[in-house]
N, C-alpha and C positions, 0 to 999 in steps of 0.2 A: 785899627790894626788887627781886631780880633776878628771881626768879619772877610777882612783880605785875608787871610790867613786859611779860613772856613773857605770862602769859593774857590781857593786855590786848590784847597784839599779836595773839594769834592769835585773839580774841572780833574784833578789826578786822578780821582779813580773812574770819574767818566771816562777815560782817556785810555784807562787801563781795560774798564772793559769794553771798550769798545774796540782795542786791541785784540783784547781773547777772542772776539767774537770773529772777525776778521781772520785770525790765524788758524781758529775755528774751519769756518767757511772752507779756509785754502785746502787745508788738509783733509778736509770731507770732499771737495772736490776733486783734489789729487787721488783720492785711493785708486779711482777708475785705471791710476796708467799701470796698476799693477795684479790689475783683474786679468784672470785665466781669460784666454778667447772665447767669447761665446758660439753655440752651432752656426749662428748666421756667418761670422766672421770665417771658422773653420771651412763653412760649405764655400764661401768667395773666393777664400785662398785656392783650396783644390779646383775651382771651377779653374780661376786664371789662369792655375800652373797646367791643369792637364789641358789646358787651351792653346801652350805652346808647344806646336808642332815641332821646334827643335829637341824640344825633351823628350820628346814620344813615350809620355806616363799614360800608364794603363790602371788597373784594379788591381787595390795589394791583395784582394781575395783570389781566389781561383790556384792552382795548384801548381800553374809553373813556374820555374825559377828563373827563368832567363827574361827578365822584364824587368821594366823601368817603373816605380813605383811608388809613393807617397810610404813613408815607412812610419814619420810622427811629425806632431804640429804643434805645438805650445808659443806663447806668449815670449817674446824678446821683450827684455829688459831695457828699459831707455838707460842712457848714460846720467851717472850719478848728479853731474852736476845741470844736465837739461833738469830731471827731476825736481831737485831745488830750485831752481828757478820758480817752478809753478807751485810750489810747497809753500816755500817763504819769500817771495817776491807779488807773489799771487798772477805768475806770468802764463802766457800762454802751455797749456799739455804738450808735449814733443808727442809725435805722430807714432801713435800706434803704428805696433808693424810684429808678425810674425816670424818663428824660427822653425822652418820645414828640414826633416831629414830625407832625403832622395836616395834610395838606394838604385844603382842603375846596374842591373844585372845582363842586360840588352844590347851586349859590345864588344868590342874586341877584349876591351878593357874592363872587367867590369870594377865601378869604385862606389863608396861614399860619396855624395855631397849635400853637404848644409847650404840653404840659402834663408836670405831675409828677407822675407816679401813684406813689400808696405806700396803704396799706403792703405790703414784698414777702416773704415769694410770693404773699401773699392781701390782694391789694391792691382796698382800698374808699372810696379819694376819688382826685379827679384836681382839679386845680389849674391856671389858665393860668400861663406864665413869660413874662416879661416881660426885655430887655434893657435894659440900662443907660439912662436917659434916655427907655424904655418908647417906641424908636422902632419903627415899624409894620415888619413884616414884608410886602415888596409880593410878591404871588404871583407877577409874571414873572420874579421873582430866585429860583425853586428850581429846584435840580437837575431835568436831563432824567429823566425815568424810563424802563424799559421801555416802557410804554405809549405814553410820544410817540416813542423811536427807532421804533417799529412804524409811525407814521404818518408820520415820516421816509421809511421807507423807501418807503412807497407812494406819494408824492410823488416821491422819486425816478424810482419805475419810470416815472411817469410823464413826468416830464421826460425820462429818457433814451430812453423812447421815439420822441421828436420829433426825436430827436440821435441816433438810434442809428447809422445809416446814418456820421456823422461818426465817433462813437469805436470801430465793427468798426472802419473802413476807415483810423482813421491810429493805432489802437494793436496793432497786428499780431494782430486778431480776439481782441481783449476787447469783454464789452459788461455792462451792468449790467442791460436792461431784458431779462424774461424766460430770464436767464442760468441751465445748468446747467453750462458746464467753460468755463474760462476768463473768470474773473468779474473784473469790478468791486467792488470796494468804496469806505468812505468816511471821511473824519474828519471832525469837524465842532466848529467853530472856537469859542472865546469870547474875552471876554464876545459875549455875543449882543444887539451894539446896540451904539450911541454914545451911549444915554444913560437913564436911571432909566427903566422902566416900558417899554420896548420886549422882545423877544423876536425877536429877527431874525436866522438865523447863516448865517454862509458857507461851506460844504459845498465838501470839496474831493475828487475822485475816484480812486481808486489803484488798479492791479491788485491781484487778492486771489492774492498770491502770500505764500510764508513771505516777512518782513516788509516788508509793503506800505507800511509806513510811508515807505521809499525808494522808491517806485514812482509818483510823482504822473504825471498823462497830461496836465498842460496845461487843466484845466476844472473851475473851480467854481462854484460858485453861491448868490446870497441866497436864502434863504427867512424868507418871514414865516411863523410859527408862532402867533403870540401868541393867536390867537381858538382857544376849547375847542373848536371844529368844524372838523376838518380839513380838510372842503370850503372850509373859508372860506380857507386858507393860499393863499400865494401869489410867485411868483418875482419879485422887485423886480432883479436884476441879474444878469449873466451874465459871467463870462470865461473867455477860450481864449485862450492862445499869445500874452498880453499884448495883447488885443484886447477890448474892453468890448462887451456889448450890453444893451437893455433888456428883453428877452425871448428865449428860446430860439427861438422861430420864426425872429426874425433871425438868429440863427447857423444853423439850418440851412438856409437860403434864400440866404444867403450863400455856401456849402459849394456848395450846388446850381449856384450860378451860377459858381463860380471865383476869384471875388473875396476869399476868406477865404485870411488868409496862414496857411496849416495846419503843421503837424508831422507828420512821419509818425517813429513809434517801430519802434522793431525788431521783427518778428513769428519770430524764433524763443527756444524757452525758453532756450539757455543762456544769452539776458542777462538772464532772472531771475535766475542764478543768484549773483549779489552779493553779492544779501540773507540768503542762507543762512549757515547756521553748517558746511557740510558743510565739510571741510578739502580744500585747496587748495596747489597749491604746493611747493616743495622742505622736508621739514624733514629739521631736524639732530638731531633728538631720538629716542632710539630709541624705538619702539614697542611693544617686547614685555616692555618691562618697569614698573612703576607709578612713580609719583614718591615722595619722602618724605609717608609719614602721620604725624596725631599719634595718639598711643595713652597711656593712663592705666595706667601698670605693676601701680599696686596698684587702680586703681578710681577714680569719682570723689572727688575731695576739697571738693565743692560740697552744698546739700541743697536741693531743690523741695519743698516740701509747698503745691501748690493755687497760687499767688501770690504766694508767699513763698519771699526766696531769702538764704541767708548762704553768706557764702566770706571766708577767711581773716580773719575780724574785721568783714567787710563783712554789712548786710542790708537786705534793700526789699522794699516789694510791689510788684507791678505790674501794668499792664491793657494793651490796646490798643484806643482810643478809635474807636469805627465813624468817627467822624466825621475824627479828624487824625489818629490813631494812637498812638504808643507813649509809655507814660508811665510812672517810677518814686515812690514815694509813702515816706515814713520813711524813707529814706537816711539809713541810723550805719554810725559805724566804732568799732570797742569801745565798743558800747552807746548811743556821744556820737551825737546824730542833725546831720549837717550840712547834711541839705537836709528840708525838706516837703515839696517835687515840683519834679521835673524833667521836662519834658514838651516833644514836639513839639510846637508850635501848627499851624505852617502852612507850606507850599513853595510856591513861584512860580516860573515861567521866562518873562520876558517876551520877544518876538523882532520881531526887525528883518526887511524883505522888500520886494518891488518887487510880487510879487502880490498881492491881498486880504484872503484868507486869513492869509496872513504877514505881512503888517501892523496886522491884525484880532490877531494870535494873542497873547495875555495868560492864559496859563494858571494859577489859585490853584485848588490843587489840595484844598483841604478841600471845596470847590462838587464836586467829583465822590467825595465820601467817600474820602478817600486811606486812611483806618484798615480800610477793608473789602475792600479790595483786594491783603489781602496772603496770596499761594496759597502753595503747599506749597512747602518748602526741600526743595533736595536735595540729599543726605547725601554726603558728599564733597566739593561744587562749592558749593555754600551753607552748608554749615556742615559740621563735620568729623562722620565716620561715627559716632565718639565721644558727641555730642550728646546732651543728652535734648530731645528735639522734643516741644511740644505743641499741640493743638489750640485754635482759636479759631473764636469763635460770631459772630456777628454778624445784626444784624437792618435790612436796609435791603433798600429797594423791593421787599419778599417778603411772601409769607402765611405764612410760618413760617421760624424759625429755620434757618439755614444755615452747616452746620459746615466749616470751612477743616480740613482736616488738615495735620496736621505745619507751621504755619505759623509758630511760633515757634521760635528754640532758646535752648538754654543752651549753656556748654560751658568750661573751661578749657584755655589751651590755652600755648604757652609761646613766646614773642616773634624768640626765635633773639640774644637782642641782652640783655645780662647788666644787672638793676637796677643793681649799682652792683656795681665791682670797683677794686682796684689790686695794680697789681706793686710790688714795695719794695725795689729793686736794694741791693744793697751794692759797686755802682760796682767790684768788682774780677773780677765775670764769675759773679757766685752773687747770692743774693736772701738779704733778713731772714724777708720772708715773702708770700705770695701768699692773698687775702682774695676771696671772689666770691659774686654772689648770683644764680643762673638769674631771669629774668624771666619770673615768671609772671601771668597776667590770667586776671580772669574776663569771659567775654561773655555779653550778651543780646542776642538780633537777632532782626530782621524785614524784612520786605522792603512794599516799595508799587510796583505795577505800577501807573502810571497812565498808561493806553494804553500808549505809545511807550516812557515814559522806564521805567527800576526804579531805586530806591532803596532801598541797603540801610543798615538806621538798627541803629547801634549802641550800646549804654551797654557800657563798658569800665572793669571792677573791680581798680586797682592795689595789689600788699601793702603800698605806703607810704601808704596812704589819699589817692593819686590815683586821681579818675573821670575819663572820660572822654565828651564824646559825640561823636560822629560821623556824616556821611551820606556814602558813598560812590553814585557817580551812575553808572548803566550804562544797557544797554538801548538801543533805536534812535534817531538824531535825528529832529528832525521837519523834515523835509526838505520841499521846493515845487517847483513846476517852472520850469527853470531860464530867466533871461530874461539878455540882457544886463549891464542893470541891476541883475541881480543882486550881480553881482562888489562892489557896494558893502556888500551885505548880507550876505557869508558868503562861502565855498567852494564853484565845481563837484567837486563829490566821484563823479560818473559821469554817463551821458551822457543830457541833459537835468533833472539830477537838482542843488537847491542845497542845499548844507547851510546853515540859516541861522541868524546870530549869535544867542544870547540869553545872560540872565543869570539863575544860579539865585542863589535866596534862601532861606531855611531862618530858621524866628523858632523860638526856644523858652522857656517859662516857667520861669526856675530860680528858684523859694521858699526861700530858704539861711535857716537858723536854725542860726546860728552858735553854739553853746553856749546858745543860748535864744534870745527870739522877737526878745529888744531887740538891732539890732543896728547898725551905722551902717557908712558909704562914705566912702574915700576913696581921690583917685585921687593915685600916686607919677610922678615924672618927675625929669631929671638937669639942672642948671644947674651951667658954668663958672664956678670962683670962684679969682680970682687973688689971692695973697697973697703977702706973702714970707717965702722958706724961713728957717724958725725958726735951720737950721746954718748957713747959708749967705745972711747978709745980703744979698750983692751981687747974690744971686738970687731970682725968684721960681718959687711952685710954681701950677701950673695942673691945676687934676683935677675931678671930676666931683663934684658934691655933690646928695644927697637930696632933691627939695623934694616934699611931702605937701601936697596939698591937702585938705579938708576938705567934703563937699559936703552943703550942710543941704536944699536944698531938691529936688523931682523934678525943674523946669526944669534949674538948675545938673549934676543928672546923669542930662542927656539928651542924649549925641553924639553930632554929624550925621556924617554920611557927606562929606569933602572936607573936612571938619575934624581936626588933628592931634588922634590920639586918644593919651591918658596912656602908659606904658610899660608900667604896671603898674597894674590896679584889686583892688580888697582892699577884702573884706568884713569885721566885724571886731565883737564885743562886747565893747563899752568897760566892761564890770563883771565881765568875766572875763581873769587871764591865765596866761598859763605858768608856768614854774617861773623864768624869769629876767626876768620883769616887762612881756614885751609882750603884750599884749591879742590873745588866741584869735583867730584869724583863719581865713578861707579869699580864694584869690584864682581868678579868671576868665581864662586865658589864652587867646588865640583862636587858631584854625589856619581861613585866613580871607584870602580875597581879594576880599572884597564890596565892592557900590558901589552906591548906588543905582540906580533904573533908570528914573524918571521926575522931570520937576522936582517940586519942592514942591506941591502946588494943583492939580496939571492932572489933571483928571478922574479916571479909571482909579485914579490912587495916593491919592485921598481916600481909597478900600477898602484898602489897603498901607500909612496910614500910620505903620506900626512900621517899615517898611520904610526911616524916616529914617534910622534910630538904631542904628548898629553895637550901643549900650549904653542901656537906657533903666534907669531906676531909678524904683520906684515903693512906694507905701505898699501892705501886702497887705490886700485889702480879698473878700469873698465874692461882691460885686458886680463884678467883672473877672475873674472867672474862666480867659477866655480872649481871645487877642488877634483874632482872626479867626471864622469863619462859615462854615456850610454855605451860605451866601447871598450871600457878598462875591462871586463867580464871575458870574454873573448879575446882579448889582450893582452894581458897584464903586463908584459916578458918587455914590449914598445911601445908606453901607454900615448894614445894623445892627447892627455892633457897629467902633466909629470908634476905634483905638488911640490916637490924640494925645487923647482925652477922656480918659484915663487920667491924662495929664499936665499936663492943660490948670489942673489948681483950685492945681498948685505947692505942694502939701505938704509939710510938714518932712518929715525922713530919717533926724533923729538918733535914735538909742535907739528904733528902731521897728521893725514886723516887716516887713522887706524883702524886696521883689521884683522878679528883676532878669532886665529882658526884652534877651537874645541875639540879635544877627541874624549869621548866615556865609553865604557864599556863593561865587562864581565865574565869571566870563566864560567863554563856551565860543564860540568861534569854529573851527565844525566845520572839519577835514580830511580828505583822503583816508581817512588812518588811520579813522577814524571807521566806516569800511566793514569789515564788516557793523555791527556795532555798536561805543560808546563805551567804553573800557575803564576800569574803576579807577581804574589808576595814575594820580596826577595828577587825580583828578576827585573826589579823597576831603577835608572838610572838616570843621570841627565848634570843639571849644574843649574844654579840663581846666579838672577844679577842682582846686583845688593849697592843700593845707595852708599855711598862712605862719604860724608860732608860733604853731599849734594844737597843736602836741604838743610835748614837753621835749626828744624826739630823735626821727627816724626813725623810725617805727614798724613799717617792716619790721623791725628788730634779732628781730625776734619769731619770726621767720620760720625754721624748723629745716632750710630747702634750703640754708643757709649753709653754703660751704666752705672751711676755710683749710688752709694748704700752709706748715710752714715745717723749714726742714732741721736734722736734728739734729746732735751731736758731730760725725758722721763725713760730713755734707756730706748724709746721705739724707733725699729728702720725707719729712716724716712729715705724712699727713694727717689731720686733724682733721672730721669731718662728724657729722652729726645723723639724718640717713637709712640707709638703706640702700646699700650699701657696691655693691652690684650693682644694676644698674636692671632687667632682663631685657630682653626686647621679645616684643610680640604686637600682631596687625591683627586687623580682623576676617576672617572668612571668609563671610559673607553677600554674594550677587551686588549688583551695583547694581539697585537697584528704585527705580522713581518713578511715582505713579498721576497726579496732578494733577488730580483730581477735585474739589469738592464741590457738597454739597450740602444740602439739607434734613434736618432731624433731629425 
């Protein structure tokens, strides 16, 4: 009986791992369907499409507008449940297929259009895509290209031709018109308009020193853009030094006569010198020697194969989306998958101001492709020298394929700050025993330079099957020039220079399939309940008691922002549970000082509105793919793709496959400090996902960096570890290098 008993046992865990190894296999295989397009794939597509002569596509380079043209190219998403299919069935991959933006400017009409070209690499149909409610895509909502900054700028020279005489003579011999040292440059504002269907921005001018972004000179200016004929544009308003005009000629006819209340800025370089990163200053740090590095003793303990990444029990694929960026796809923890994707959608920083510009300024950052703007890391300062760095493709406003190097990394690295420890005193000056576990993570990062600001966007892999996501916000403010009236809107942070107020917001998509697809929400919070003490009649006990709510429908869990939100939200499959009877769960904890940033309704936030809902909860559906738009930026006012439609039909929530839309965020009311640029500390945000009786116990216990300490007979440590007994130490010895380059491939 005792031996039937033993083969049975060891045929189960044959069984078992021959299991893991299998589901293994599938989902090392699958990552492929959620790999960004490679150049080969990118150069196929463009070859096919500008091969149909009905389209009549040309080169999005070259300078005219009135053409048909490839505008961007990324990876389409297969439908959720082909996916599983090949996941966990181990079935055939659904067919790669791309999602092309076509701007056709070439027509009576000129519009948007999205198509899906498949099959890839050898792809021979394209399909139009349509947005939820198959709302129109208006053409003056797409991103600037190259080709219209080119006619920006010639517009510029022209205006500041008329003006030049003004901005040599009061920004201490800058000028933009006809410039070769000592130049002007410019930013230039969105959305572009006050309302659907306009194209109009307010252009603001800054020395082109290292970061101009803090250099504004007091002058910016409307331009209508809207007509595909640049002759046709035109300046609708002007400001200087908090002074309006209706044209440029009246400011410099003004200038002429005396009557313009002007500024004159400082005309030698060292008050550029601000904005620089050059160092400055008394330090206390010595110099001739490096700070602490991290270093891998035996090697890394993580594996990349293409997309695909495990670490300690942990594994995902993952891409970065040209259009919003960084996305992870099959997220398990021993084999168990607890997410379908976790994904940036969208960042915004809306800003307050006394000038136009700054008033004007409403930045949503996927309108300027924040997924394609993420340049090389460097090694040391961006990510530890350790890393494996990899490159990313992207295909937008280009005729070919354009390779980012070293734009991604990996990297494990270890916390300084112990997962879980105790001391266990025996109160008379010795210990029972000493328990400890180094805190290790694994990272994935990227960064988004959009203009001014950088963001660097993290997923963070804990041994106790906590994740992590985070944006940490750097890089330059976006500063204005400074009036009075400003001091309501922000910070003087130098001289004529405002740092002005705004608020970032960050929305992400997290697909949690909690033990399976069915899975339901509910949100915990603490009420007071007084009774009286069971030992002690004549008194009562007052303490904090559990109460759970249950939330069935989308409305019910969708919370605003100024409304008290739960203590704790917990995801949870009611047909699965642990070993001591509660139902498999994950919860959402936020690291989070968001707030809305416009009311309900008014204009601008009809394209934002996720941006209600710290928590939105919603049915996962293939038709909502994402919350925002390359187009909401140029839109806002009629977005095409409307987040409250998401929520608006109030569908059940029980037993369903949930999808739960995050917003974090931060007031940032620039300072001094601020100068040269925003640092980190303090400007980092995001939310964990957090097992809650998904597992039987901890699941670090797994973990062999465990070390215990307990004394023996005669009082000595004896310690107990799992490792290696000696750690060694080694850096690298490779100089710093950084190219910062790319390009085409």
């Amino acid at each position: 009986m005792a031996m039937r008993c033993c083969c049975l046992l060891v045929l189960l865990v044959a069984l078992g791992v021959c299991e893991a190894s299998r589901d293994r296999e599938w989902a090392h295989r699958g990552a492929s369907m959620f790999a960004d397009l490679t150049p080969r794939e990118m150069r196929d597509v463009r070859d096919y499409l500008q091969g149909k002569p009905e389209l009549g596509l040309t080169a999005a380079r070259g300078k005219d507008l009135k053409k048909n043209s490839i505008l961007l190219m990324e990876l389409h998403l297969p439908r959720k449940h082909e996916a599983l299919r090949a996941l966990d069935r181990g079935q055939a991959k659904p067919t790669r297929q791309a999602r092309v933006v076509v701007q056709f400017g070439n027509q009576a009409q000129p519009n948007i259009t999205e198509f899906i070209v498949s099959p890839l690499p050898f792809p021979t149909t394209y399909t139009g895509k349509t947005f939820k409610g198959d709302r129109p895509i208006r053409f003056e909502s797409r991103p600037i290209t190259a080709a219209e900054y080119s006619h920006i700028i010639d517009i510029l020279q022209k205006i500041t031709a008329k003006v030049h005489k003004v901005l040599f003579e009061t920004t201490g011999g800058f000028s933009f018109y006809n410039c070769t040292n000592r130049c002007l440059t410019f930013s230039d504002i969105a959305p572009r308009g006050l309302e659907s269907g306009e194209r109009r921005t307010w252009i603001m001018l800054q020395k082109f020193v290292e970061g101009y972004f803090i250099h504004p000179v007091g002058f910016e200016v409307l331009v209508n853009h809207k007509d595909l004929d640049p002759e046709r544009w035109m300046v609708e308003k002007v400001w200087y030094n908090g002074q309006y005009f209706d044209n440029v000629e009246e400011l410099a006819e003004r200038y002429e006569m005396g009557t313009l209340e002007k500024v004159q800025l400082p005309d030698h370089d060292d008050e550029d010198l601000y904005s620089t990163y050059i160092p400055r200053g008394h330090s206390n740090t010595r110099t001739d020697i490096h700070g602490p590095k991290l270093v891998e003793p035996q090697g890394p303990r993580y594996h990349v194969d293409g997309n695909f990444v495990e670490y300690a029990g942990w594994s995902f694929a993952f891409r970065v989306r040209s259009s919003a960026g960084l996305q992870i796809f099959d997220l398990r923890f021993n084999g168990e998958r607890i997410a379908y994707e976790v994904s940036l959608q969208e960042a915004i920083a809306f800003y307050s101001g006394d000038t136009p510009a700054a008033m004007q300024t409403k930045y949503i950052d996927a309108g300027w492709a924040m997924g394609t703007v993420d340049y090389e890391l460097a090694p040391g300062i961006d990510c530890p020298e350790i890393a494996t760095f990899l490159d990313l493709h992207h295909y937008y406003d280009t005729d070919k394929p354009m390779r980012y190097k070293n734009a991604l990394c990996v990297f494990e690295m270890t916390t300084g700050m112990p997962l879980r420890r105790h001391f266990n005193s025996n109160f008379q000056g010795s210990y029972n025993f000493f328990g400890g576990l180094e805190n290790h993570v694994l990272v994935l990062r990227t960064t988004s330079t959009v203009y001014n600001y950088d963001y660097i966007w993290d997923f963070l892999f804990y041994q106790n099957g906590v994740m992590e996501s985070r944006v940490s916000a750097t890089g330059y403010i976006h500063a204005t020039f400074f009036t009075p009236n400003g001091l309501h809107y922000g910070s003087k942070v130098y001289n004529y220079v405002l740092g002005n107020l705004h608020t970032h917001l960050i929305h992400y998509k997290v697909d949690l399939d909690i033990a399976g697809r069915e899975n339901s929400f509910e949100s915990m919070d603490l009420k007071y309940v007084n009774f009286t003490n069971p030992w002690s009649h004549k008194h009562s006990v007052v303490q904090s008691k559990l109460v759970k709510t249950q939330h069935q429908t989308e409305r019910s869990a969708a919370f605003r922002f100024g409304k008290k939100f739960p203590r704790y939200v917990h995801f949870y499959n009611p047909n699965e549970k642990n070993k001591w009877g509660h139902q498999k769960g994950y919860r959402i904890q936020y690291n989070s000082h968001a707030n809305s940033v416009l009311p309900r309704g008014w204009r601008e936030e009809n394209g934002i509105s996720w941006s209600r809902y710290p928590l939105a909860v919603t049915r996962h559906k293939d038709s909502e793919p994402s919350s925002s738009s390359i187009y909401t930026q140029n839109d806002p006012w009629e977005p095409v793709v409307s987040f409250e439609d998401y929520i608006r039909n109030n569908e059940n929530i029980t037993n369903q496959d949930l999808v739960a839309w995050v917003t974090v965020g931060f007031l940032h009311v620039p300072h001094s400090e601020d100068i040269p640029n925003t640092a980190t500390p303090g400007n980092s945000v995001g939310f964990f996902l957090r097992p809650f009786n998904f597992f039987d116990e901890d699941p670090s216990l797994s973990s062999r960096s465990t070390v215990i300490v307990r004394p023996d007979k005669e009082g000595k440590p004896k310690v107990q570890r799992w490792t290696p007994e000696v750690v060694g130490h080694c850096v690298t010895d490779k100089p710093f290098f950084y190219n910062g380059t790319y390009a085409g491939v």
